[in-house]
C-alpha positions in Angstrom: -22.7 9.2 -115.0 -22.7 12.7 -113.2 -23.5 10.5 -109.9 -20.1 8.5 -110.6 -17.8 11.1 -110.6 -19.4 12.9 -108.0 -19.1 9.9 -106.0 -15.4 9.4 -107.1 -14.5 12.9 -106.7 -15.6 12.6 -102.8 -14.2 9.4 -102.2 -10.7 10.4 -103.5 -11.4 13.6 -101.1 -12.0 11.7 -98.5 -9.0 9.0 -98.8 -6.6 12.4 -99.3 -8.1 13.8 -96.1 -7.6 10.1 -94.1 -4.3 9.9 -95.2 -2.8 13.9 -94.3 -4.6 13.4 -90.6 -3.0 10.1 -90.4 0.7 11.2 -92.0 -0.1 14.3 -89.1 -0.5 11.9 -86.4 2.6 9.9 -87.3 4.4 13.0 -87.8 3.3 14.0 -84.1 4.6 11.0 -82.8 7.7 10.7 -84.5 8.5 14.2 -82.8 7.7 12.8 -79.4 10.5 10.0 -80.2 12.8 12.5 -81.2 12.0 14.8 -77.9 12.4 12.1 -75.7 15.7 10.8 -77.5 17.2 14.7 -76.4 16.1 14.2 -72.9 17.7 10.9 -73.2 21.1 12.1 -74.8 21.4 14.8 -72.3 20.5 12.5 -69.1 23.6 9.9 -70.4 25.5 13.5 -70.7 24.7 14.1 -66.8 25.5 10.5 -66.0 28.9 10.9 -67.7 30.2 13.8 -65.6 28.6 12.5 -62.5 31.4 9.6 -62.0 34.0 12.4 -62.1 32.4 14.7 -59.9 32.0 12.7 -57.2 35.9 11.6 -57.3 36.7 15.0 -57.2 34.5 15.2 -54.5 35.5 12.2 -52.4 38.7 13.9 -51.2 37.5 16.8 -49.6 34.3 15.5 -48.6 35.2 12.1 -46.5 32.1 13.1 -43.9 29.5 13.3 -46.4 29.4 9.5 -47.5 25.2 9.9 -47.1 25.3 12.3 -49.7 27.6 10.9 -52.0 25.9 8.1 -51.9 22.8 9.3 -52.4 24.0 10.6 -56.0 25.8 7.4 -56.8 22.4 5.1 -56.0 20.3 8.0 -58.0 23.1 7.5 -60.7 22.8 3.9 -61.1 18.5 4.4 -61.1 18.9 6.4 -64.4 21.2 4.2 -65.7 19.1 1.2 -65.2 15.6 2.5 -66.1 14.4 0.8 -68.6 11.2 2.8 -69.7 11.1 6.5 -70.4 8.7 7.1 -67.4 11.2 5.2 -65.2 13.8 7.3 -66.4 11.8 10.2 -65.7 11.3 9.3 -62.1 15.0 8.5 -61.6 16.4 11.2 -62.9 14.1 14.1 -60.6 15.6 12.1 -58.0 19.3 12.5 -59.4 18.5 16.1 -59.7 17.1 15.9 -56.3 20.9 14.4 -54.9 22.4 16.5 -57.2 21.0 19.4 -55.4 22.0 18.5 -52.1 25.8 17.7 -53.0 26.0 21.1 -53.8 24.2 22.4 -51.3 26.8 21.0 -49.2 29.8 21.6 -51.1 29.0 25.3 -50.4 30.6 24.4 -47.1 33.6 23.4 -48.2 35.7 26.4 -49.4 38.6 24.6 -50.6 36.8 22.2 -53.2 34.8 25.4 -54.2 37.8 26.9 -55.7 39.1 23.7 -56.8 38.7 24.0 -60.6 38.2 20.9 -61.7 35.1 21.0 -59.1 34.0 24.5 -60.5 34.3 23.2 -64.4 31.8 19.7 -63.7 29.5 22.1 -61.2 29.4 24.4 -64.4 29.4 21.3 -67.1 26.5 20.0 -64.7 24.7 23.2 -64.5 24.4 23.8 -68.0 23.5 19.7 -68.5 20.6 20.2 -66.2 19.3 23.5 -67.9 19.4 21.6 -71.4 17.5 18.5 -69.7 15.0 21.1 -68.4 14.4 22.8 -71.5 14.3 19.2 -73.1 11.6 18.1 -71.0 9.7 21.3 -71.7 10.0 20.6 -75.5 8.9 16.4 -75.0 5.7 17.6 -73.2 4.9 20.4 -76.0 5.4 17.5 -78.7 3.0 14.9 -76.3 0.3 18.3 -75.7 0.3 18.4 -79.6 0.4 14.8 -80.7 -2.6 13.5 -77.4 -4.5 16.8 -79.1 -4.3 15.3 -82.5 -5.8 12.5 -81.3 -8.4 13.1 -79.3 -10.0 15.6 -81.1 -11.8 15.2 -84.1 -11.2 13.7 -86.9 -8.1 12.9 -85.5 -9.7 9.9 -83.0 -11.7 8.4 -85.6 -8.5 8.4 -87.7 -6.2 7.4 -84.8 -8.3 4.6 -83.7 -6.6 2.1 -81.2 -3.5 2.4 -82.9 -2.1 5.5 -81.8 -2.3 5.5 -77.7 -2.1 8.7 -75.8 1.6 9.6 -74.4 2.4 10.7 -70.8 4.4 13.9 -70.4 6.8 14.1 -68.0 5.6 14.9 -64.6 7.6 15.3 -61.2 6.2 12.5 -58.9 8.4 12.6 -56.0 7.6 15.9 -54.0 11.0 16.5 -52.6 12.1 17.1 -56.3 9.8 20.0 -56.3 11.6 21.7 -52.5 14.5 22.8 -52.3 17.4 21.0 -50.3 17.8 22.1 -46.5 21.3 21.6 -45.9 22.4 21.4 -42.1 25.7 22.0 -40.6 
């Protein structure tokens, strides 16, 4: 009799312990959603104020076609991406176009005090530092939720269910330089 309860004692420890690793997983990977549904929010945000910028733009600009062009195309990429590490890859190259239109407007002295310029290069600035700080926060939750499992207990737990995640990572090495702007 002693031997059955003992035996039902660890079993029911056991199924608690399976079950609050596996709630922990899920947990973990519902954060990752929810990190990667910011980043999303904020990249539509950035693809919103993009279309006005660029009319704004257009007037004082005429020359600069390339460049413009460049951010329209890098636009549409984000817009059309239809997996988050696509996304990902698009939108280090919109930052990347972003980067240069302002680098050139600096030459333009006329469109830098235009204030409906300054307001979207502000609105954009502060887009782009939420998007960072986004992406900082999705790879913290992917760090945490891979850990949970690989590590013990957590793979036996996780099985083939749960795969690992991919952070975000800047592939294209221009992202990473800063734009050289020539006159």
């Amino acid at each position: 009799m002693n031997i059955a309860i003992i035996f039902i004692v660890i079993l029911v420890a056991l199924v608690i312990w399976y079950v609050q690793i596996r709630n922990g997983i899920v947990v973990k990977d519902n954060r990752c959603d929810n990190a990667w549904q910011t980043i999303d929010a904020q990249l539509q945000r950035r693809n919103d104020l993009i279309p006005n910028l660029v009319e704004t733009v257009k007037g004082y600009m005429k020359h600069e076609a390339d460049t413009l062009q460049a951010v329209t195309e890098a636009r549409a990429a984000v817009a059309g991406a239809s997996t988050p590490e696509a996304k990902m890859e698009a939108s280090g190259q919109l930052s990347n176009a972003l980067g240069h239109l302002f680098a050139v407007a600096e030459a333009y002295p006329d469109l830098k005090a235009n204030s409906n310029f300054a307001q979207l290069q502000a609105d954009l600035t502060d887009t782009e530092n939420k998007i960072s700080y986004a992406r900082m926060s999705f790879n913290d939750c992917v760090l945490e939720y891979n850990n949970a499992i690989e590590t013990f207990p957590g793979n036996i737990v996780a099985g083939s269910k749960f795969k690992t995640r991919q952070g975000f990572v800047v592939e294209d090495a221009s992202v990473r330089q800063n734009p050289t702007v020539q006159f």
